[in-house]
C-alpha positions in Angstrom: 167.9 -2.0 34.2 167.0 -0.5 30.8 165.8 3.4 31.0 162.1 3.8 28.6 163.5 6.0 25.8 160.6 8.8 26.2 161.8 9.4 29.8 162.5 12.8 30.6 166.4 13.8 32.0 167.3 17.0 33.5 171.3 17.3 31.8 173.1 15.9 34.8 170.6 12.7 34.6 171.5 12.1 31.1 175.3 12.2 31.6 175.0 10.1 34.1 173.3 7.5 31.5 175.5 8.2 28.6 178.6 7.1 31.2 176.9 4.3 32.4 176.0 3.0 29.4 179.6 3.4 27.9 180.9 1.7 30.9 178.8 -1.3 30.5 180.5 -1.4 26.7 183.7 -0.4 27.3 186.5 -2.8 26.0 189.3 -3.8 28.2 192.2 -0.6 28.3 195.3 -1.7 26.7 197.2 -1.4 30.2 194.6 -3.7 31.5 195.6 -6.6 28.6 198.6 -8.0 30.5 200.6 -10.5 28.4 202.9 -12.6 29.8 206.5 -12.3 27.9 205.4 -9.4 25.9 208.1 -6.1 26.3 205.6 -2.6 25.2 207.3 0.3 24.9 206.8 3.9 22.6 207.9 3.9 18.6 209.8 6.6 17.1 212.1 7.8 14.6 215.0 9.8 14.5 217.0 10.2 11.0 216.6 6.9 9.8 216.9 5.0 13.3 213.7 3.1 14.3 214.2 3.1 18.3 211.3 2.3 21.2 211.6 3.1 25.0 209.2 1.9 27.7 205.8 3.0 28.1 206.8 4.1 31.5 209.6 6.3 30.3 207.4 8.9 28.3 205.3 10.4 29.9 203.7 12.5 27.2 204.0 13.2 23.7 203.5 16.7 22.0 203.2 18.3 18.6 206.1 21.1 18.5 205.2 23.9 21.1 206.1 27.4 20.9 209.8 27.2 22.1 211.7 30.4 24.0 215.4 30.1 22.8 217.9 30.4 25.5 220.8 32.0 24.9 224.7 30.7 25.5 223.4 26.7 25.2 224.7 24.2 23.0 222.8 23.5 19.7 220.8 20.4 20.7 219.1 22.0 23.3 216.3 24.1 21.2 214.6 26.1 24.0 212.1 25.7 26.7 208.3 25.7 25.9 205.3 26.2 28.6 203.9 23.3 28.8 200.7 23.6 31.0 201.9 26.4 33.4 206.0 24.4 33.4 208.7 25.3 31.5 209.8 22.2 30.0 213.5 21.9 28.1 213.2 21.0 24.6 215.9 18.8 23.2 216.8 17.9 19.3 217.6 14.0 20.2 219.0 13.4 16.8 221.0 16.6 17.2 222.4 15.4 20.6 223.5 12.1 19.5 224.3 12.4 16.3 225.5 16.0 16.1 222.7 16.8 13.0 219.7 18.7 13.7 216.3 17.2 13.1 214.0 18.9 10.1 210.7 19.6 10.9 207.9 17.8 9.7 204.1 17.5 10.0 205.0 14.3 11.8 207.9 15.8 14.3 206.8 15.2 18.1 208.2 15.7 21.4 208.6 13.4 24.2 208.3 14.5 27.6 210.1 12.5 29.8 210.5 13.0 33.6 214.2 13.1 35.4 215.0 14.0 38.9 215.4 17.5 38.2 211.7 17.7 36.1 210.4 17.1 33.1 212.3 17.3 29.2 211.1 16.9 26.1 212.7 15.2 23.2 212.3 16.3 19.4 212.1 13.3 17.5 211.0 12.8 13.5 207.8 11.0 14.2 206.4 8.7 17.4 205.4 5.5 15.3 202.8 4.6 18.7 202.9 1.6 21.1 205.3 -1.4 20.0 205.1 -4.8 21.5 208.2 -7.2 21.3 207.3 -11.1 22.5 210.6 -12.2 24.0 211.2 -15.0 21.3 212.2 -11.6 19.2 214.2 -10.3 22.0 216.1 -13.4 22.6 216.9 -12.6 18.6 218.5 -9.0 19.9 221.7 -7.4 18.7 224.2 -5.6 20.0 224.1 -2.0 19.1 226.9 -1.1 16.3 226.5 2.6 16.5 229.2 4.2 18.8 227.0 7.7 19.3 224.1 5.4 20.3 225.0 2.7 22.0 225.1 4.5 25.6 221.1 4.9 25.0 220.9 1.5 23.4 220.6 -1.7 24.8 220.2 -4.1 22.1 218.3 -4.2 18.9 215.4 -6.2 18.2 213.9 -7.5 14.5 210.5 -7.0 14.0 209.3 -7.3 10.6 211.5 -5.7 8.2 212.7 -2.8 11.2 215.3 -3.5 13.3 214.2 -1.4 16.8 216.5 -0.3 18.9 215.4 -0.5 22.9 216.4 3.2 23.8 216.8 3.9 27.3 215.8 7.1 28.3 216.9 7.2 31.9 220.7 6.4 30.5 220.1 9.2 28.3 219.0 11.8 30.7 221.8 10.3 33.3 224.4 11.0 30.2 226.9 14.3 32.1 226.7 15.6 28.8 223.1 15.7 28.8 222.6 17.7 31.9 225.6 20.7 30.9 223.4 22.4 28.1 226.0 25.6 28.9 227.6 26.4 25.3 
């Protein structure tokens, strides 16, 4: 039912329009799109490592926040940062793994992932957005040749010019080393 364009709306009336119109012309949501044999995860970059973890692995992902430093912890972990009323750990991933700290950019992000103890969030160079990997490509998967990576690393997986590696964050955030921050 079409609504004559001279009628009058009192404010709630016309939001309640607007939102049905836009439902009645909303596209399909990306999670709705199922693909059979299709692997989505999250792009990102550390260093020069092109690496992508599940969708439902990150659970957010930030521009820097203000971070507290904490004194007496290791190097990789920066801080903690309020995020939303919780203090959330902040990590330097590259820092971590490869023992090199990440350098700011415009285009650093953080991570938030979830563990059993809360939520952490992961400096990384850039997040690159939602990958998709058919499994034709994954059947192409290496082997990881990195020894500080391949706890986190499952295999690697060609996709254009990029080799991605398929970076597990639960192994990371299971890593003992990962949860004793204590310098």
């Amino acid at each position: 039912m079409s609504t004559p364009a001279n009628a009058f709306f009192s404010p709630f009336e016309a939001l309640a329009e607007y939102e049905r119109r836009s439902l009645a012309h909303a596209a399909g949501a990306p999670e709705q799109a199922e693909a059979p044999g299709l692997w989505r995860g999250i792009g990102f970059r550390v260093g020069q490592r092109y690496l992508a973890s599940t969708i439902g692995e990150v659970n957010e992902i930030l521009t820097l926040p203000p971070i507290a430093i904490v004194p007496g912890t290791r190097s990789w972990l920066l801080g903690v940062a309020n995020v939303r009323g919780s203090l959330v750990p902040v990590i330097d991933l590259k820092d971590f793994v490869e023992g090199t700290s990440t350098h700011l950019t415009e285009n650093s992000r953080v991570l938030v992932v979830r563990q059993q103890a809360g939520r952490v969030g992961l400096l990384v160079d850039e997040v690159l957005g939602q990958r998709s990997f058919a499994d034709e490509l994954r059947s192409q998967a290496i082997g990881e040749d990195d020894p500080r990576y391949e706890r986190f690393v499952r295999e690697r997986v060609p996709l254009g010019e990029v080799l991605w590696g398929m970076f597990s964050m639960a192994a990371l955030v299971r890593a003992p080393e990962f949860q004793q921050a204590a310098a």
